[in-house]
C-alpha positions in Angstrom: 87.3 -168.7 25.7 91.0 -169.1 24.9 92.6 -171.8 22.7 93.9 -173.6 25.6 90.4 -173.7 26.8 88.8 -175.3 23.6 91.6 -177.8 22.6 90.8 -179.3 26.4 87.4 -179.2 26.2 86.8 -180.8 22.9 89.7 -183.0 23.9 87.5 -184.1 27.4 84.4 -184.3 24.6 86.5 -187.1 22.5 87.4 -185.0 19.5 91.1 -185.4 18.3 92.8 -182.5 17.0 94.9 -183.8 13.8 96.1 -180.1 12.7 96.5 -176.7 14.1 97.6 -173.6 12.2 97.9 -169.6 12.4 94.8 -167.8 10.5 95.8 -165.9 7.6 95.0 -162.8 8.6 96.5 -163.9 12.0 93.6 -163.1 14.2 93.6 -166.7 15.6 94.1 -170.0 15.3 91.9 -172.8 13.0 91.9 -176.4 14.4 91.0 -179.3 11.9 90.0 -182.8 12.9 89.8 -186.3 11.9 86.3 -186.3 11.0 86.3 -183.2 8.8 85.4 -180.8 11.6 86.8 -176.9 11.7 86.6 -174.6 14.9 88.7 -171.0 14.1 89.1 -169.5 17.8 90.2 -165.5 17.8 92.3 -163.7 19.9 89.0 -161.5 21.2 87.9 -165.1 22.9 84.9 -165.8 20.0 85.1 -169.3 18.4 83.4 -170.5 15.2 82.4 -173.9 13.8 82.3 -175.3 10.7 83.1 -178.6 8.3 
């Protein structure tokens, strides 16, 4: 899934996006909301939550 694919899906699901940064290792991009919530999605299309 790419990152324009999960920003507008969690965006349809409610969930507001309040930062966005780069990984450090720059292998994909972390996405931190309001309520505490993490999701990192890589490059290779794999997403992980967490928080």
């Amino acid at each position: 899934m790419t990152l324009d694919e999960v920003k507008r899906r969690l965006s349809e699901a409610g969930y507001q996006i309040e930062r966005e940064d780069r990984l450090g290792n720059d292998t994909g991009t972390q996405l931190r909301f309001r309520d505490g919530g993490v999701v990192n999605v890589f490059d290779n299309g794999n997403f992980k939550l967490s928080g």
